[in-house]
N, C-alpha and C positions, 0 to 999 in steps of 0.2 A: 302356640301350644296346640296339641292334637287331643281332641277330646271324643272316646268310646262311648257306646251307650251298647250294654249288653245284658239289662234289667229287661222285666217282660211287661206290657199292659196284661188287663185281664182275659175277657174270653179273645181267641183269636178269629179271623173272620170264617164264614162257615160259607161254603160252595152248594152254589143252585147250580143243576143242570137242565138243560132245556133242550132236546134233541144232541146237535150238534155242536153248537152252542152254549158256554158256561159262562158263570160273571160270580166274582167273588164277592160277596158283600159284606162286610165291615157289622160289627155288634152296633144294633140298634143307637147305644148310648154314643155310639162315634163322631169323630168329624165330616166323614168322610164314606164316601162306598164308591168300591173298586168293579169296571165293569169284565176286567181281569185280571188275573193276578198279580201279574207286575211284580215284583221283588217281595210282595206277602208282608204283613201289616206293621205298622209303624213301630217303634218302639221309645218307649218314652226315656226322654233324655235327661242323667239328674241333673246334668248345669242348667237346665230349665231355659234353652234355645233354641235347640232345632231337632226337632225328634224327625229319626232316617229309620229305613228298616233293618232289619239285622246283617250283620257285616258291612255295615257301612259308617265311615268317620270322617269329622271335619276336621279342617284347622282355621283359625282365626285369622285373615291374610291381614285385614287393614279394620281402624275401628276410626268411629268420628272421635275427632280432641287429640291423635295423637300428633306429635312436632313432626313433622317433614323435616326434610333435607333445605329448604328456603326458609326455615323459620317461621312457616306460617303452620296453623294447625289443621288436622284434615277435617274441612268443612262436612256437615252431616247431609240429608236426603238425599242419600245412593240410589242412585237410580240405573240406567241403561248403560250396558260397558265392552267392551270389545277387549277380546285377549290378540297378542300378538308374538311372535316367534323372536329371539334375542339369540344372539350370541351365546355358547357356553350353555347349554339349556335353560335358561332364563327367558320369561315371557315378562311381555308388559302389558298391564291392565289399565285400560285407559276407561275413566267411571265420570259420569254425570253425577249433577247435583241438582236437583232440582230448588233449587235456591230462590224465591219468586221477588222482582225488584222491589216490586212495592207493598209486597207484604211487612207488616210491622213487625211480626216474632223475626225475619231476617236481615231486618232496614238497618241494624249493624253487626249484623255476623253475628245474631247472641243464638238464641235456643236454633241448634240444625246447624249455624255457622260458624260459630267457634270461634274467630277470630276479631273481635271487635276491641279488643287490644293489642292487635297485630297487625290490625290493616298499613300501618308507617313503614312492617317491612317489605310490603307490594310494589311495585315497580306503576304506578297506577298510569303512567304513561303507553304500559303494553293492558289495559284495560280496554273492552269497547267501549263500554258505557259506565257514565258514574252520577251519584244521585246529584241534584241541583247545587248541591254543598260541594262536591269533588271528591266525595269518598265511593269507591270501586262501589259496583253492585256484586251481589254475592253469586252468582252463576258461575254456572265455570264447567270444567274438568279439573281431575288430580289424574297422575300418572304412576302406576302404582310396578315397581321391576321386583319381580318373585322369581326367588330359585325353586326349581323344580324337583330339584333335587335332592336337596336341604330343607325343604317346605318353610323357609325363613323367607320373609320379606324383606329385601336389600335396601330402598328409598322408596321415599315418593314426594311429591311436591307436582304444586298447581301449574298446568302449562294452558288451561283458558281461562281468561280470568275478565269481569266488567258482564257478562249476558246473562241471563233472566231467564228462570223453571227452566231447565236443561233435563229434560223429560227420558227421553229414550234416541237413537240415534241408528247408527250401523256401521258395520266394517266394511273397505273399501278393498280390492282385489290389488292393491297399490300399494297396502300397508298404515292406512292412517282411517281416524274413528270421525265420524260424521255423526255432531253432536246438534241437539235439534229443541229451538227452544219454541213449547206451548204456551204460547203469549202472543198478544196482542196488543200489548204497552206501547204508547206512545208520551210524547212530552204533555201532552193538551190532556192526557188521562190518568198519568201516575208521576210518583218524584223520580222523572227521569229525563236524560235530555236528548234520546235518541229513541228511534221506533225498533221495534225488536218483532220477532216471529221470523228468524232466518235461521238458517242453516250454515254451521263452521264446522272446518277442517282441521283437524289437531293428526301432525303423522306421531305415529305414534315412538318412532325416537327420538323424536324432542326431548330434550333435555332440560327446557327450563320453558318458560310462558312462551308461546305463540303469537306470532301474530293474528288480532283476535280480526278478521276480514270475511265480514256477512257473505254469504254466494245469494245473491239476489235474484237471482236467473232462476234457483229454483224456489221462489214464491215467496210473501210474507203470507201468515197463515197458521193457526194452532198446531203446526208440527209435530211429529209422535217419535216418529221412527222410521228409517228408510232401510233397504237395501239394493245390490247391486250386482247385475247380471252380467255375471262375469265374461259370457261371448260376447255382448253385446257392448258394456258400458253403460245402456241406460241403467238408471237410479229410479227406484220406486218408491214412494214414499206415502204414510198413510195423516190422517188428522183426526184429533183428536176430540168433538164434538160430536153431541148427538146427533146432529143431519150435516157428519162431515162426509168429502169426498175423498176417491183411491187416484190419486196421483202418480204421471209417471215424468221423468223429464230426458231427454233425450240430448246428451251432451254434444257439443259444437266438437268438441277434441274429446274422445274417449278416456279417463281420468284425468283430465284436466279440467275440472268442473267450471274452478275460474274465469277459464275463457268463453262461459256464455254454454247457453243453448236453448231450447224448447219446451215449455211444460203444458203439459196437456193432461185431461182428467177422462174418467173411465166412462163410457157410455156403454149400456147392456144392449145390445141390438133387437130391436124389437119389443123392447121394455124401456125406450126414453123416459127419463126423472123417475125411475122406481125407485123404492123404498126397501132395501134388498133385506131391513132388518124383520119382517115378520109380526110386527108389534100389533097390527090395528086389523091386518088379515097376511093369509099365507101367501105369499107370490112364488115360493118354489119349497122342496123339502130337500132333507139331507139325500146326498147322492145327486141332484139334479145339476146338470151345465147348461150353462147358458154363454151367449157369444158375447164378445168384447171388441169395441171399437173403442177410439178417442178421441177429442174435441180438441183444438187449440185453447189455451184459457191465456187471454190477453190481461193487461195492466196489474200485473202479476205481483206489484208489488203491495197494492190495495189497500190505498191509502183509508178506503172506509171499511175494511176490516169483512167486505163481502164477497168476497172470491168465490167463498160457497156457494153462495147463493145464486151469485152469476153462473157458475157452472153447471150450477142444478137446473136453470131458468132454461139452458140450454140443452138439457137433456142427461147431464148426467148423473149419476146412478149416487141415492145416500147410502152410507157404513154408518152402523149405529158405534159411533168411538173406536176409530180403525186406530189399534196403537200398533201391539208387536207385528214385526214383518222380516222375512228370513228365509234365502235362498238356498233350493235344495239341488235336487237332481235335475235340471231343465225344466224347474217349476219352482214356485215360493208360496211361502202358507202368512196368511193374516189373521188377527185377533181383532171380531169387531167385541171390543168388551162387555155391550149393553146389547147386543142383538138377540133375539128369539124371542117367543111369547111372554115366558118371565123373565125377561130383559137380562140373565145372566152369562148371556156368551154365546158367542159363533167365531167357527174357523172356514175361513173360507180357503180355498185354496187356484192360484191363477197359474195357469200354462201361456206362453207367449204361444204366437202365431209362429209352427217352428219353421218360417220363410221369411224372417224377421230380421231385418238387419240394423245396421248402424245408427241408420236414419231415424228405422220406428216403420216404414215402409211393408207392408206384406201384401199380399194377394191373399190370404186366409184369413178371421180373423183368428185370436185368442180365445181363452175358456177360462172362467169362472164357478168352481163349483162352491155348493154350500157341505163345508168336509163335515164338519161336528153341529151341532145345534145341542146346547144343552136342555134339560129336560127337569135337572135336581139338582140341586144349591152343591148340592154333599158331593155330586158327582165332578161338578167344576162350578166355580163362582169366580164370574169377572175374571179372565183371563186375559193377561196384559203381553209383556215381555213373553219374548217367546224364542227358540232356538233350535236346531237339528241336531238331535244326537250321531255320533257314529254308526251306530248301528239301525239308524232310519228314521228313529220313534220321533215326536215332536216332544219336549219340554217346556213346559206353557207356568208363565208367575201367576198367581192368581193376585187379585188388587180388590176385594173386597171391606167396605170401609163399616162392617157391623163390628161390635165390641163384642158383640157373642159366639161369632163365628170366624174359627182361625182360617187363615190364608195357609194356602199348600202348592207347592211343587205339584206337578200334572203330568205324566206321560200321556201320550197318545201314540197308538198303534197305526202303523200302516192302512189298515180298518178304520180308525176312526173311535178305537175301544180304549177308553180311560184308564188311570192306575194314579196311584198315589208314592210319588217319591220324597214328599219332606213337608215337616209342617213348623210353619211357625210358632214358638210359645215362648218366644221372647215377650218383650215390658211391650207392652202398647198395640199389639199384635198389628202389624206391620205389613206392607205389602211385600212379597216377592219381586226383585228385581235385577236387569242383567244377565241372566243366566245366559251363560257362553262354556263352551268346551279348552281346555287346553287342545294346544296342536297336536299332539300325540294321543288325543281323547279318552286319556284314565284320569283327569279330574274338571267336577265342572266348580268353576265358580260362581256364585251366586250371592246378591246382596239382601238384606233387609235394611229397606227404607229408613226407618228410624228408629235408634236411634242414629242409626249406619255402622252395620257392619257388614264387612266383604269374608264369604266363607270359599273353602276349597273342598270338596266333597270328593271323597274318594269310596269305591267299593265293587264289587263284582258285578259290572255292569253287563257281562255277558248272560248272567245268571237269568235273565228277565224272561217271566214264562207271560204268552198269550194266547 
């Protein structure tokens, strides 16, 4: 269904200037203040789910509970998802679940998983991992094929199935979604009979479950979200703890991940083991670069769950909760979610060494800037998933776990200047998650975690004033 919102909130935001310089700010009573105006103030939605600014509409692409095409139902906490190109203009949306194995609301597909009467129609031989009993765990992927045309959703059904918090992931220049589970489960710590925090492969025309086959080579480790440079091949990849590290790995065969390769972690030159979040004192401010080298990080599979720390031991650099990460123009932007003095957000942004090749090899190094540092809750709060719009801007989810304060859609400006494009006010107020663009980039998609649903945002994207 396509649902308008063309009702008005009360005052609208009122414009401070300041030389050259403007930022619109949001009525006192808001969620939100814009530090430009960006498509101009929300407008409340009467289905009571996602309030956009005016001229702008959703459609409902996928919801948890509905029957797939396999007979199973679409499992709940949407999380991280990659759109892809199809035949016929049809894309396929390939979506995480953040499903956690040994959590008890999931331990049978009930609240978030939907299927704990359906698990008999699973294939659970194409499962990774199943709980001590033999029933699938609930992680996964669905696959979701949408006309674009028709704004109708055609199928969907599960193509990973058996792995554990399927958190956030990336697209691969190849065509297939690198889904990435934040866990550190092993059999000796949860009802499970395999060690999990790996990284899988789902192409994204699969048609039915995958073979679910760990890539090991890039690290066990709370995994967030990776991306991938598409000259190169290497894979970047971020983790999701407070004194996690910025990963990169350095494939043996350029998208052939399978076959092995190198993982190495981020060292700031000249600042070995810094703490790059700001929390306890300043070590740099917005606008600042600093150099980047890498470390080898051996025994990569780490069986004691300390890779970080080993890394750290050796110099290299903490992300306070590095999730989303997303390659732009000969650079990629990161979301550390807990970084800056009130712990609500930093974006960093990393330039490769541009004499960088296959290897990992330069004569230069790299640069790391600190892009955004938040300052005010209202402005950005915990920003997670993140993505590149067409026309340059950055789209940041926010992941804020207060019951008073809704989660919102973020633009950001080539500057580094905030704006407000969507707010949560669904049931449970939910985090933002997934946001990805269509290949033709007039709609983006975008999920709310729970209860799960997957929206298609369409509206005058070129309209955006800054």
């Amino acid at each position: 269904m396509i649902l308008h919102r063309r009702g008005l909130i009360g005052s609208s935001a009122a414009l401070a200037f300041s030389g050259l310089a403007h930022s619109v700010q949001a009525a006192a009573e808001e969620t939100y203040v814009n530090e430009v105006e960006g498509y101009g103030p929300l407008k409340r939605d009467p289905n009571g789910m996602l309030d956009l600014p005016d001229g702008f509409s959703y459609r409902i692409v996928s919801q948890g509970g509905e029957t797939m095409a396999d007979g199973l139902l679409v499992p709940g906490q949407f999380d991280g998802m990659g759109c892809f190109a199809l035949d016929g203009g049809r894309v396929a949306l390939v979506r995480n679940h953040e499903l956690k194995g040994s959590s008890a609301a999931h331990r049978n597909w009930g609240p978030g998983g939907y299927n704990q009467q359906r698990i008999g129609l699973l294939d659970t031989g194409r499962a990774y991992d199943t709980y001590k009993d033999g029933r699938p765990l609930p992680g996964g992927t669905t696959t979701v094929v949408y006309d674009m045309a028709t704004g109708k959703t055609e199928r969907q059904h599960l193509s990973l199935a058996g792995t554990s918090t399927n958190c956030c992931g990336g697209q691969t220049p190849w065509g297939s979604w690198l889904t990435c589970e934040e866990t550190e489960e092993t059999p000796a710590d949860a009802d499970v009979t395999k060690e999990h925090g790996y990284v899988f492969e789902v192409p994204a025309r699969a048609e039915g479950l995958v073979d679910p086959v760990p890539l090991k080579a890039m690290g066990r480790f709370d995994h967030e979200a990776v991306c991938v440079d598409p000259r190169t091949g290497i894979v970047y990849l971020t983790e999701d703890r407070a004194d996690g590290l910025f990963y990169r790995f350095i494939p043996d065969t350029p998208g052939e991940l399978i076959k092995g390769g190198r993982l190495q972690a981020m060292v700031l030159r000249d600042h070995k083991g810094v703490d790059t979040s700001n929390h306890d004192a300043r070590v740099w401010s917005v606008g600042d670069w600093l150099s980047v080298d890498w470390i080898d990080m051996v025994d990569i599979e780490s069986p004691q769950g300390d890779l970080r720390q080993r890394g750290h031991a050796d110099g290299a650099a903490l992300v306070a909760r590095g999730e989303g990460i997303w390659w732009g123009d000969g650079e990629m932007y990161l979301t550390a979610t807990s970084g800056g003095p009130i712990q609500r957000g930093q974006i960093l942004r990393y330039v490769p060494s541009p004499d960088e090749g296959r290897r990992g090899e330069t004569r230069r190094p790299g640069r790391l800037q600190l892009f955004v540092e938040s300052t005010n809750e209202k402005t950005l709060n915990m920003g997670d998933n993140i993505t590149i719009a067409p026309w340059g801007h950055l789209i940041v989810c926010e992941d804020n776990y207060s019951s008073a304060i809704r989660n919102h859609l973020k633009g950001v400006t080539p500057d580094g200047k905030i704006y407000t494009l969507g707010r949560n006010v669904f049931q449970g107020n939910s985090e933002f998650a997934g946001a990805v663009f269509s290949p033709d980039g007039g709609t983006l998609f975008v999920n709310i975690q729970y209860p799960g649903v997957t929206f298609a945002i369409t509206g005058p994207w070129n309209a955006v004033r800054t």
